[in-house]
C-alpha positions in Angstrom: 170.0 100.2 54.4 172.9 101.5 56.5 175.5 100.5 53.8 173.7 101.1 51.3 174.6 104.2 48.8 172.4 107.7 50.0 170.5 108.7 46.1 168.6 111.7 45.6 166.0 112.5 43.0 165.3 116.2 43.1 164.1 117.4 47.0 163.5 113.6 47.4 165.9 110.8 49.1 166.4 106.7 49.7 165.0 107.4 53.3 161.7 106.3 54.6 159.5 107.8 52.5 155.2 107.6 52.7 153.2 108.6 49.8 149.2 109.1 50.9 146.4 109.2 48.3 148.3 107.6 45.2 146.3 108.1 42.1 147.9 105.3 39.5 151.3 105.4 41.7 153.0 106.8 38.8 154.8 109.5 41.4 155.8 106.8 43.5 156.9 104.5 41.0 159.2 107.4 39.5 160.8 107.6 43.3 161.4 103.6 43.6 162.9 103.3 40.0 165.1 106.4 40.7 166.2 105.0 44.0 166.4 100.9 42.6 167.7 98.7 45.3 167.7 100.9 48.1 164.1 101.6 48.3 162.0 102.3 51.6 159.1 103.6 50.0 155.5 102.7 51.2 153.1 103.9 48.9 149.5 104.1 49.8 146.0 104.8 48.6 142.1 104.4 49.9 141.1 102.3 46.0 141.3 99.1 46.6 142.8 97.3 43.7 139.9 96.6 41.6 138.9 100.1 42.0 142.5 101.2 41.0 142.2 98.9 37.7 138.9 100.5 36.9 139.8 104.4 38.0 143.2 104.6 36.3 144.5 102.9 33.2 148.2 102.0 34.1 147.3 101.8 38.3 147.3 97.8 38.3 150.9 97.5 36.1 152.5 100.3 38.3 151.6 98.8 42.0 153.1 95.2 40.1 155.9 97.4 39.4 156.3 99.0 42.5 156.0 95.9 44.1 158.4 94.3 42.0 160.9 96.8 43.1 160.3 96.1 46.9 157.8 98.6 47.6 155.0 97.9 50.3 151.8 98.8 48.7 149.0 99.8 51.2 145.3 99.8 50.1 142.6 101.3 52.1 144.5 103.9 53.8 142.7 107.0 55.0 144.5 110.2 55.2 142.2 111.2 58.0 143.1 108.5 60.4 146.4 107.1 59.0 148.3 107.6 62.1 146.0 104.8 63.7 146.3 102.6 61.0 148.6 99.5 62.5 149.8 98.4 58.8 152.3 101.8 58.7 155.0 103.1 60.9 157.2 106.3 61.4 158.8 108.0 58.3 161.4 110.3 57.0 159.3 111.8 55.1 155.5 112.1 54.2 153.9 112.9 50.8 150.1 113.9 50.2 150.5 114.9 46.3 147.5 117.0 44.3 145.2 116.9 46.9 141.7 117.0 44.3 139.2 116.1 47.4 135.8 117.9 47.7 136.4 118.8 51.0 139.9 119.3 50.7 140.6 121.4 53.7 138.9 118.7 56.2 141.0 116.4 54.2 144.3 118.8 54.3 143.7 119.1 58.6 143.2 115.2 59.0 146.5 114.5 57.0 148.2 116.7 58.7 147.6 115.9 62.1 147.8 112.3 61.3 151.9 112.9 59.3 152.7 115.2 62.0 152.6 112.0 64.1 154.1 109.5 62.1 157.7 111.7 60.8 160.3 110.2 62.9 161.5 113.2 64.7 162.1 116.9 64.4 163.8 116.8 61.2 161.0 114.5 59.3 159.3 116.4 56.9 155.7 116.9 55.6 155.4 117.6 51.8 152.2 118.6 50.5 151.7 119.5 46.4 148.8 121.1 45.3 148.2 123.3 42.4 148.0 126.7 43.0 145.5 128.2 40.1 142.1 128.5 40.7 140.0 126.6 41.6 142.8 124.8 43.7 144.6 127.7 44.6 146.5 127.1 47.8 143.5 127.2 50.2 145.2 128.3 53.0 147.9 125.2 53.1 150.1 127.9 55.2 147.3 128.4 57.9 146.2 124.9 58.2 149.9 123.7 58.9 150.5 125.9 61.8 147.4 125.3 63.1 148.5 121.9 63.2 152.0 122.5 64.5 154.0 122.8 61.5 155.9 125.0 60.1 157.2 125.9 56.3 160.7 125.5 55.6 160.6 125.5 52.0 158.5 125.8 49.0 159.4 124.9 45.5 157.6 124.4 42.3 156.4 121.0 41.0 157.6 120.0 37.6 156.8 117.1 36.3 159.8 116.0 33.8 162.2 116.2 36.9 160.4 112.8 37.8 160.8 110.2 34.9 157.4 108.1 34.5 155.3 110.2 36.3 152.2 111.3 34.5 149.2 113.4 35.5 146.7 110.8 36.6 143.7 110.5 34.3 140.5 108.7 35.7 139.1 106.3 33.6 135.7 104.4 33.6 133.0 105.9 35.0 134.9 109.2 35.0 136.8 109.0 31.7 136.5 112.3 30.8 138.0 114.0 34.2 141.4 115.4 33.8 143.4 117.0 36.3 146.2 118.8 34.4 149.2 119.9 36.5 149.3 123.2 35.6 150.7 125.7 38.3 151.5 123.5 41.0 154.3 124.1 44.1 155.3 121.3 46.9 155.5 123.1 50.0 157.6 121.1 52.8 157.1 121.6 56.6 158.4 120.1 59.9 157.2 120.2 63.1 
């Protein structure tokens, strides 16, 4: 990629960039089309793809996409232990984005820990989105990253449109009717 041409999309550039917990990759397939052929994206989530084809309507087309593209695609990760997991490497930058666990703060820690491992060096960065209105508010996102050695160098909020293709993931089968709208959502971006 050395010679290849830098592109930016919004806070987001053509460097190594990990996505965790992918819904129907729509986020990450709005990154690789905006960066074409100079894309280093790995994109990542725990459903394995028959569970993405029956949890998500469009997941199945957007990982062929992505793939398409030159994307790795990584099933089975776990953002608890994905600093041990041999199939991914160090990054640029890290992205957990709507983080809709149960136990979301255990799951918040474990991520953390595990990206603060994997950025490449002082300047890699750690970008967590999350809605802020209840009941996701930001549950202490500030407090768990300094516990865990980061630190917050910016904050900004998330808006959809600036991210062509991406669309609020909406579970299908079993859980048809949950929806997850976006509504008041921020990125906040940390380093070590």
């Amino acid at each position: 990629m050395d010679n290849q041409e830098s592109k930016k999309l919004r806070q987001y550039n053509n460097k190594q960039i990990l996505l965790v917990g992918e819904g129907d990759f729509s986020f990450s397939l709005s990154l690789a089309k905006a960066f074409g052929s100079a894309t280093n994206i790995t994109a990542t989530s725990l459903d394995t793809r028959e569970e993405l084809g029956r949890n998500y309507n469009n997941g199945k087309a957007n990982v062929d996409e992505l793939e398409r593209l030159g994307c790795a695609v990584v099933r089975g990760v776990n953002a608890h232990s994905m600093s041990s997991d041999c199939r991914l490497g160090r990054y640029d930058i890290i992205i957990f984005h709507f983080i809709c666990a149960g136990k979301h703060h255990e799951v918040l820690r474990s991520f953390m820990e595990s990206a603060r491992e994997m950025v490449k060096d002082e300047n890699g960065e750690i970008h967590v989105t999350h809605k802020t209105i209840y009941p996701f508010d930001e549950g202490g996102i500030k407090a768990l990253a300094k516990e865990t050695g980061l630190r917050l160098i910016k904050q900004i909020q998330f808006s959809k449109w600036g991210f062509q293709g991406y669309s609020d993931p909406i579970r299908s089968g079993s859980n048809r009717d949950y929806r997850s709208p976006i509504g008041s959502t921020v990125t906040f971006m940390f380093k070590k």
